[in-house]
C-alpha positions as CSV (number, residue, x, y, z in Angstrom):
1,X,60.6,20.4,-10.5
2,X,58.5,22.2,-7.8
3,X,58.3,22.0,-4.3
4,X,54.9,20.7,-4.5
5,X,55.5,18.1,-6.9
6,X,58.4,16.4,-4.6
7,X,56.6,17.2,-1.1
8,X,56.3,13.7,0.7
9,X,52.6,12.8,0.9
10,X,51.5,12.9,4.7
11,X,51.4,10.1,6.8
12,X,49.1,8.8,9.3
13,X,51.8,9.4,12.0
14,X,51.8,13.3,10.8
15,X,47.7,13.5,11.2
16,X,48.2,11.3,14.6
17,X,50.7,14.7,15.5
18,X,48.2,16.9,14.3
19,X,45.1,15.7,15.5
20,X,47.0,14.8,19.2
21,X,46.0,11.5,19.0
22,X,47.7,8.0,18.7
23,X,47.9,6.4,15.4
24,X,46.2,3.8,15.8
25,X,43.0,6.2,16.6
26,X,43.8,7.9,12.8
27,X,43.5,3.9,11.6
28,X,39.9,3.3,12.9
29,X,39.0,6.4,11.7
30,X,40.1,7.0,8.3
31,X,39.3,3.2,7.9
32,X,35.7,3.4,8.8
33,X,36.0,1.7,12.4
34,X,34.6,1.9,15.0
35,X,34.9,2.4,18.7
36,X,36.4,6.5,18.5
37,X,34.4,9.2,20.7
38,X,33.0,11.9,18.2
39,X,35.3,15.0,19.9
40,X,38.4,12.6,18.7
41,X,36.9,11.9,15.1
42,X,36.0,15.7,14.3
43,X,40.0,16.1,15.1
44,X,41.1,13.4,13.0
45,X,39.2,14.4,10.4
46,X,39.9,18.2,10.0
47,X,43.3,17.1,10.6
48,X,42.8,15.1,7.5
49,X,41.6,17.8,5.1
50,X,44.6,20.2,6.6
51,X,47.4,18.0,5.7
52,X,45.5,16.6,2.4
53,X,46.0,13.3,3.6
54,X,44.4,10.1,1.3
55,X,44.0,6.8,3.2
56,X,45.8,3.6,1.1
57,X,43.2,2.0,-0.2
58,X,45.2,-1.5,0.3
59,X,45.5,-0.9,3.8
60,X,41.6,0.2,4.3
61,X,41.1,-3.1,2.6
62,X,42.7,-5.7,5.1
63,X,41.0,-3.2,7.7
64,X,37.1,-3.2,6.2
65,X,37.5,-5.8,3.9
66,X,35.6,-3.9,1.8
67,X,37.0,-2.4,-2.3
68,X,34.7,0.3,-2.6
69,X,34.1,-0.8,-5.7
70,X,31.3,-2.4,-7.6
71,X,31.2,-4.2,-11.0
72,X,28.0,-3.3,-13.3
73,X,27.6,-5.8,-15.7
74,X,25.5,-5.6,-18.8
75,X,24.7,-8.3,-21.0
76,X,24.8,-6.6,-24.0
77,X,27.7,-5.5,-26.6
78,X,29.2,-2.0,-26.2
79,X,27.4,-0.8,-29.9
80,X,23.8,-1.3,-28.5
81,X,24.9,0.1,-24.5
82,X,26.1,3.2,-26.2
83,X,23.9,3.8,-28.8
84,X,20.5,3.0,-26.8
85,X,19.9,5.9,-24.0
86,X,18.3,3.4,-21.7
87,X,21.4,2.3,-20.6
88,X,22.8,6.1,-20.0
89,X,20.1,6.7,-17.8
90,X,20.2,3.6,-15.6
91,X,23.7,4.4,-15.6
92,X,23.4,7.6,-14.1
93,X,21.3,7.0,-11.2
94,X,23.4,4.0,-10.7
95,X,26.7,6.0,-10.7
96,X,25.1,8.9,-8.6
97,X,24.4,6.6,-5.9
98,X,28.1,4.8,-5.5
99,X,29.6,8.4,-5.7
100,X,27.3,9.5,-2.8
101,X,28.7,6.5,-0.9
102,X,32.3,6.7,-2.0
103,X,32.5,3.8,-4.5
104,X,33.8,3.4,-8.1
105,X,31.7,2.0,-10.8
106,X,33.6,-0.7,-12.9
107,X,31.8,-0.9,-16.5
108,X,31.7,-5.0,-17.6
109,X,29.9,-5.2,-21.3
110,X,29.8,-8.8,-22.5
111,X,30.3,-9.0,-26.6
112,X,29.5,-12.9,-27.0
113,X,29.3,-15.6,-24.8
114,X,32.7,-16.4,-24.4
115,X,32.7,-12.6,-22.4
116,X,30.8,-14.6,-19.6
117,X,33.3,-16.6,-18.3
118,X,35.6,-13.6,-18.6
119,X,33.6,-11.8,-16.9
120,X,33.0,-14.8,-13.9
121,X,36.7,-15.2,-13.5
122,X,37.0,-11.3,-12.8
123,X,34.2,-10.9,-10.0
124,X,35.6,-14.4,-8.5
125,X,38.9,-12.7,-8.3
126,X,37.9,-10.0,-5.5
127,X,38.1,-6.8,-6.9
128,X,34.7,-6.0,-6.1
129,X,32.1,-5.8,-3.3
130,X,29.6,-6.9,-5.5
131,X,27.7,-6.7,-8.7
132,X,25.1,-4.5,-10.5
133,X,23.8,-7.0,-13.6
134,X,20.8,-6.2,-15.8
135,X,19.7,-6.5,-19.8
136,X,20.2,-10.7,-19.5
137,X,18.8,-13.0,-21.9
138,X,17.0,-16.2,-20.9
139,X,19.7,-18.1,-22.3
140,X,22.7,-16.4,-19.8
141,X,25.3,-18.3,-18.4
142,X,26.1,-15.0,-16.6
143,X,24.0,-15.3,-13.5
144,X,24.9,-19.1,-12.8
145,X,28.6,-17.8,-13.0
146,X,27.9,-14.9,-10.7
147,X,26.4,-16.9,-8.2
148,X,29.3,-19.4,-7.9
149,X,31.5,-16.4,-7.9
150,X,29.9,-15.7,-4.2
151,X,29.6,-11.7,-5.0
152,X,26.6,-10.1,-3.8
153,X,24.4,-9.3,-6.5
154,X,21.2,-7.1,-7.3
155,X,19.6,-7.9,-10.8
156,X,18.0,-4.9,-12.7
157,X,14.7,-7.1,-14.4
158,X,12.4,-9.8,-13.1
159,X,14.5,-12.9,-12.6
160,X,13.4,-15.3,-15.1
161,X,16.9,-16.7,-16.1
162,X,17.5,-20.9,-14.0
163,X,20.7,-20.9,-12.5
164,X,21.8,-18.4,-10.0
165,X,18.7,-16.5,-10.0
166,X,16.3,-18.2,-7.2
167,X,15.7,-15.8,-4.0
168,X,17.5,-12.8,-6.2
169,X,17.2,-9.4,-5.2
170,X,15.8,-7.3,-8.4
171,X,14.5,-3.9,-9.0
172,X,11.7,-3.5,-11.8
173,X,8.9,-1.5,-13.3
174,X,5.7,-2.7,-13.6
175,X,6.2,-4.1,-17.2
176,X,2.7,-6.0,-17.2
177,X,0.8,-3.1,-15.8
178,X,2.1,-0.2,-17.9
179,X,1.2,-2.3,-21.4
180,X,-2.2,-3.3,-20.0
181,X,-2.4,0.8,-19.1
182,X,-1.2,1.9,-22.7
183,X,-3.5,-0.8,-24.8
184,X,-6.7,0.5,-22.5
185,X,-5.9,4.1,-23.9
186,X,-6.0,2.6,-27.4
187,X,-9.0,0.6,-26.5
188,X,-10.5,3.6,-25.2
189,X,-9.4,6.1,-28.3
190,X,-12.0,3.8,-30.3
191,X,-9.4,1.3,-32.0
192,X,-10.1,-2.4,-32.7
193,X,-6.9,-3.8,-35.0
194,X,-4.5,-3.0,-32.2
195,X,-1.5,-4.5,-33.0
196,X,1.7,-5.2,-30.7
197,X,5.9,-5.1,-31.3
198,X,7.4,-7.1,-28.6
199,X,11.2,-6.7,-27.3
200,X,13.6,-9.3,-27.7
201,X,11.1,-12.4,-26.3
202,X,14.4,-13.8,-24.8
203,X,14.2,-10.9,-22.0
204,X,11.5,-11.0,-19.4
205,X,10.3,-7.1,-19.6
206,X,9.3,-8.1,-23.1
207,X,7.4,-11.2,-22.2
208,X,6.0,-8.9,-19.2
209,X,4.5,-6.1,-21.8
210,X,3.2,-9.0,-24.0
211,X,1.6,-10.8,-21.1
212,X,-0.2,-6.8,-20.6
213,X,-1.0,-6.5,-24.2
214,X,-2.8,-10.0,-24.2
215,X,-4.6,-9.2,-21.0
216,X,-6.6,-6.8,-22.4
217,X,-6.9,-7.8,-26.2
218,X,-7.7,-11.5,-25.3
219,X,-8.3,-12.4,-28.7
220,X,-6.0,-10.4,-30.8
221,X,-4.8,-11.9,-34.0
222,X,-1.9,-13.9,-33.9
223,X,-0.9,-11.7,-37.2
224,X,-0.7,-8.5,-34.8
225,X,2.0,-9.4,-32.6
226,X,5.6,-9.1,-34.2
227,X,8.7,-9.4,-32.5
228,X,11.2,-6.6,-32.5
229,X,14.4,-6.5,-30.4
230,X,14.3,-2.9,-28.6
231,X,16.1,-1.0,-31.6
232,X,14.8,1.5,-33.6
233,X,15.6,-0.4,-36.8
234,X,13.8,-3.7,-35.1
235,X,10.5,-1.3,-34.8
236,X,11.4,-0.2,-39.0
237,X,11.3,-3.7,-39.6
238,X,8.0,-5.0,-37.6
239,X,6.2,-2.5,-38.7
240,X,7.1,-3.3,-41.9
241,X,6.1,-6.7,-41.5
242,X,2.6,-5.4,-39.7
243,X,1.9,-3.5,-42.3
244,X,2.1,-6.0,-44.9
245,X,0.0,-8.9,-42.7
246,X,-2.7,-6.5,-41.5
247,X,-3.3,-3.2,-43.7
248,X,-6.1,-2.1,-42.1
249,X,-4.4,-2.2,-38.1
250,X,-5.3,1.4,-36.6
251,X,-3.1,1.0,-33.5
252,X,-0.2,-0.2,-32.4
253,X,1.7,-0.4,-29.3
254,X,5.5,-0.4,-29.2
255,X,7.5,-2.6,-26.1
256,X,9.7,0.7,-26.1
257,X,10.2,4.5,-27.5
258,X,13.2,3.0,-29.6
259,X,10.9,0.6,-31.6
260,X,8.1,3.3,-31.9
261,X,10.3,5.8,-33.3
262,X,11.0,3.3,-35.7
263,X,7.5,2.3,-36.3
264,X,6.7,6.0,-37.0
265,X,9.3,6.4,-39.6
266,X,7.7,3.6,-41.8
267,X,3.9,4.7,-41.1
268,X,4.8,8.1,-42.7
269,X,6.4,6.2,-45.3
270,X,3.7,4.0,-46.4
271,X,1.6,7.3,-46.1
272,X,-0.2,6.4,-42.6
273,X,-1.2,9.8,-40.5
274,X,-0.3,9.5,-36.7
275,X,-2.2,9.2,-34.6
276,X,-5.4,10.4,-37.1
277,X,-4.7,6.6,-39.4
278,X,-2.8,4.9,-36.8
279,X,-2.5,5.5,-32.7
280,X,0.9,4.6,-31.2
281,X,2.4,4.2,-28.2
282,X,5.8,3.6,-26.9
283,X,7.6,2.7,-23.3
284,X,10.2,3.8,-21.3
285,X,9.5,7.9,-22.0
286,X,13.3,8.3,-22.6
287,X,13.1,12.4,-23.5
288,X,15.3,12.5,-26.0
289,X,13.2,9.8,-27.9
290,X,9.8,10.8,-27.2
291,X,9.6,14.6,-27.0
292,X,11.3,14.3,-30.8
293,X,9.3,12.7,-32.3
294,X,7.0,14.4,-35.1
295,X,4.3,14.0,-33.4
296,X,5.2,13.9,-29.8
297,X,5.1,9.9,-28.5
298,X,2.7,9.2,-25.7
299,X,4.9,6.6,-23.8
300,X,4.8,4.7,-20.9
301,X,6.8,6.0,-18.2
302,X,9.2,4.0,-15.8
303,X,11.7,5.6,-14.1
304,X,15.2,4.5,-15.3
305,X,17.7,6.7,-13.7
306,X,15.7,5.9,-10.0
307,X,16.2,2.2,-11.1
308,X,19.7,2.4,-10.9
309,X,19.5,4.2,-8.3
310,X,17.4,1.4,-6.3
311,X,19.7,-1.4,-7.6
312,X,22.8,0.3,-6.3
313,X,21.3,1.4,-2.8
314,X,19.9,-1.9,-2.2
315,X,23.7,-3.7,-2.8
316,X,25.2,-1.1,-0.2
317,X,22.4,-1.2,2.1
318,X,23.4,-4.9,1.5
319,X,27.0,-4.9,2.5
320,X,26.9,-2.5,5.0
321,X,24.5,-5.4,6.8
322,X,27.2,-7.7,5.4
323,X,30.2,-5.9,7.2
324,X,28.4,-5.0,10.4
325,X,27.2,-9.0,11.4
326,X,31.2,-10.4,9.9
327,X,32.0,-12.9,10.5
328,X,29.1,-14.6,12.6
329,X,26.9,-13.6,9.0
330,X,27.7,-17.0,6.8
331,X,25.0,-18.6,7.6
332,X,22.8,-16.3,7.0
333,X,24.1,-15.1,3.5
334,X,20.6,-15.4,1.2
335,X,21.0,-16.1,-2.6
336,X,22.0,-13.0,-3.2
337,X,25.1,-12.8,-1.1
338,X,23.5,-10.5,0.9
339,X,23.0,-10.7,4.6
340,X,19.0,-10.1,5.8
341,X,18.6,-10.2,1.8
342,X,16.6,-6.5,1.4
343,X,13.3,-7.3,-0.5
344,X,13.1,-6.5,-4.1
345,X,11.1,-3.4,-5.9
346,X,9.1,-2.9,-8.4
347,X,8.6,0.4,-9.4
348,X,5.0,2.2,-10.8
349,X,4.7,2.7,-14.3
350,X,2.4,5.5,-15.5
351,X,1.3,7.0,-18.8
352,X,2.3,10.2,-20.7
353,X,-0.1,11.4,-23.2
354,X,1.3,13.0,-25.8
355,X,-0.1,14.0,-29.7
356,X,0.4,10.1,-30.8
357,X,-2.2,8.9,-29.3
């Protein structure tokens, strides 16, 4: 065994004798406190990185009450979070943000109902600051359970989902806007039998992107709107079904990349030129979806990876107001469980012309 391996870990009374200060000083600071002069914490802390000390996290705990860890919790089973690159996206700007401030990410899929009150009973329990939730279905239990579990939340979607959800903090993309942007292009390229595949109609972004297709074909056949369910073999199969109800459609517009790609597959099938026979647009602009394509997908761009990034600076922002007004903040805690709840977002869409339409 080396030396190394059996050294004793250093102690906050050996970076109190190295720093020349008490230990109690070495507490507030490697505990986030408060109430040290700067001179004092610029010793602790390169005394710190000489000795190699790491704080306990229990101890920092009873100190800042705080886990420095957050829960991200999507609704959806682990074979569509890791097969759909949406999620690895808003998972990376989401994880980039906690690391900048120090925090761990704790992955929470939910497989079936019965997951929810799983996954209730963990974030009750306290072994996290707060919550990151997004991809819920109308039909959730989740954010009712979240919301008696008292842990400050930020949604990722437009709250749409009863319980738990009133005066939530959310960060979005302007679903509505960006579909009303895409069918104008269409509009504009000349076609009339513009034809829509929705996402799942359980999720408000779908229901957004249908409320932007109808706002600009007002009158669209009822035979032109199909719903799909966000996956590549959901877009196969409604454009299937689009095909067969309306032959003579000339565009269509696709409530994300996933579905277009899809979509493309069975128009070169049934022998359709894109966009020459048939114009098509996607959402999202997820690159390695619609730079793959053959041809190219114009998309709808919303920035995913700055979404998570929003959702997860808005929860610390959030708890940082939290631990600074404790404990004269409870009554002041909004909906969200956060203190001076930070307003919601709603990110700009824009579109990306490519060769498909």
């Amino acid at each position: 065994m080396t030396e190394s391996s059996t050294a004793p870990r250093p102690t906050l009374e050996a970076v109190a004798a190295r720093a020349g200060v008490s230990r109690a000083t070495v507490s507030r600071v490697v505990n986030g406190g408060d109430g040290v002069r700067e001179p004092l914490v610029e010793r602790v802390r390169r005394a710190v990185d000489e000795l190699g000390y790491v704080p306990n996290q229990a101890a920092r705990s009873l100190v800042t009450r705080r886990h420095d860890a957050v829960a991200v919790v999507i609704a959806e089973p682990e074979t569509r979070v890791f097969a759909d690159p949406f999620f690895a996206l808003q998972l990376r700007g989401i994880s980039k943000e906690l690391t900048a401030h120090d925090s761990q990410l704790v992955l929470l899929l939910t497989e079936g109902r019965d997951d929810h009150v799983r996954v209730g009973r963990y974030l009750a329990g306290g072994h996290v600051d707060g919550a990151l939730v997004f991809s819920l279905h109308l039909d959730d239990r989740l954010p009712g359970l979240i919301h008696g579990a008292g842990v400050p939340t930020v949604y990722g979607g437009r709250p749409g989902w009863g319980d738990g959800t009133r005066g939530a903090v959310y960060v979005d993309s302007d679903n509505r806007g960006g579909a009303r942007e895409a069918v104008r292009h269409l509009v504009a390229l000349g076609r009339t039998r513009v034809a829509h595949i929705t996402g799942a109609l359980d999720q408000t972004s779908a229901v957004d992107r249908l409320d932007g297709f109808r706002d600009v074909m007002v009158d669209a056949d009822p035979r032109l709107i199909v719903e799909g369910d966000f996956t590549p073999a959901g877009g196969e199969r409604a454009m299937r079904e689009l095909l067969d109800r309306c032959p003579e459609l000339d565009a269509v517009f696709a409530a994300n990349d996933l579905m277009a790609s899809g979509a493309l597959r069975v128009l070169r099938e049934r022998g359709r030129r894109v966009p020459e026979d048939v114009a098509l647009i996607g959402f999202d602009d997820m690159l390695p979806v619609a730079e793959q394509t053959d041809p190219p997908l114009t998309t709808v761009r919303q920035d995913i990876e700055e979404m998570g990034r929003l959702m997860a600076r808005l929860l610390l922002r959030g708890l940082d107001r939290r631990s600074a007004t404790e404990p004269a903040a409870a009554g002041s805690v909004a909906q969200s469980g956060l203190v001076g709840a930070p307003s919601s977002v709603v990110l700009p869409t824009t579109l990306v012309r490519r060769a498909s339409a």
